[in-house]
C-alpha positions as CSV (number, residue, x, y, z in Angstrom):
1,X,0.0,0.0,0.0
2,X,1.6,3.1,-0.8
3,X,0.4,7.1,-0.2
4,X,1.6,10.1,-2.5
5,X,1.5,13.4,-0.4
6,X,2.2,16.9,-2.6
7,X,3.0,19.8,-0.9
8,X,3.0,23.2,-2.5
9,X,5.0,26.0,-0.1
10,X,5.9,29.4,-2.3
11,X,7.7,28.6,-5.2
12,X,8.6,25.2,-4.2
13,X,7.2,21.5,-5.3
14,X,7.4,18.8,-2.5
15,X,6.1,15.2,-3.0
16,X,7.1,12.7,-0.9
17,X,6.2,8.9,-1.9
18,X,5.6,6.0,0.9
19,X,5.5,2.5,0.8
20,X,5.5,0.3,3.4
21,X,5.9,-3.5,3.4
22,X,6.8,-6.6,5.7
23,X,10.6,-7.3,6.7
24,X,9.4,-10.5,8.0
25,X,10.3,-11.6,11.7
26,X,7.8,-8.8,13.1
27,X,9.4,-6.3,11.1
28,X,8.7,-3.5,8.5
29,X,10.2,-1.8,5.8
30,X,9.4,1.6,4.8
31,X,10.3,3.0,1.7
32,X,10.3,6.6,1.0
33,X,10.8,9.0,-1.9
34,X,11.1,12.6,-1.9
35,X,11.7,14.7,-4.3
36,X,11.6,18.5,-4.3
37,X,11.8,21.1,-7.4
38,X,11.6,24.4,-7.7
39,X,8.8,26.3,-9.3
40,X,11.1,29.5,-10.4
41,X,14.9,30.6,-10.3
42,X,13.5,32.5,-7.3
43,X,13.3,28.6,-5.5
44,X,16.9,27.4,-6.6
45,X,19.0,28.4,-3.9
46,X,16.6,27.4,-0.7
47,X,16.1,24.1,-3.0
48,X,20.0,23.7,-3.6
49,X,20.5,24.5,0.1
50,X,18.2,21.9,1.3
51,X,19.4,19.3,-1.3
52,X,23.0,19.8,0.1
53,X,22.1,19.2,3.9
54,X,19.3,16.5,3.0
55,X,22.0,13.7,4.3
56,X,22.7,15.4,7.4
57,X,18.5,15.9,7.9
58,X,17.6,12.4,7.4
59,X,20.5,11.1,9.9
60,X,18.4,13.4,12.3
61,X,15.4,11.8,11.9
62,X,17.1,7.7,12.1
63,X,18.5,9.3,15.3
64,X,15.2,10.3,16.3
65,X,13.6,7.3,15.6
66,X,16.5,5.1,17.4
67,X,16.0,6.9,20.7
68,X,12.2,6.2,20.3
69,X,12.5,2.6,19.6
70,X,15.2,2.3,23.1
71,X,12.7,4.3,25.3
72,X,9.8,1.9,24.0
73,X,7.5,4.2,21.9
């Protein structure tokens, strides 16, 4: 089962793409796609900014996620 959510913030495009599906063992896998594009030249540098810290930003969020999973949420 998969969900498609489009966001539309100023003169930027955001969709992000989920899937999610069994790992087996009482596990699961989510897949995720996001892809952002700018609407205008106006849009490149906040898009080109957030494309070159994107690695950093989804490290944040497994780190998140990892402290969850340890305190039993």
């Amino acid at each position: 089962m998969g969900s498609t959510l489009i966001f539309v913030a100023g003169l930027e495009t955001w969709v992000f793409q989920m899937d999610l599906r069994s790992g087996g063992q009482s596990k699961t896998i989510l897949d995720v796609k996001h892809t952002i594009t700018s609407l205008s030249a106006e849009a490149n540098p906040a898009v080109q900014e957030f494309a070159d810290t994107f690695a950093s930003y989804l490290d944040s969020w497994g780190a998140a996620i990892r402290r969850a999973l340890e305190r039993g949420r």
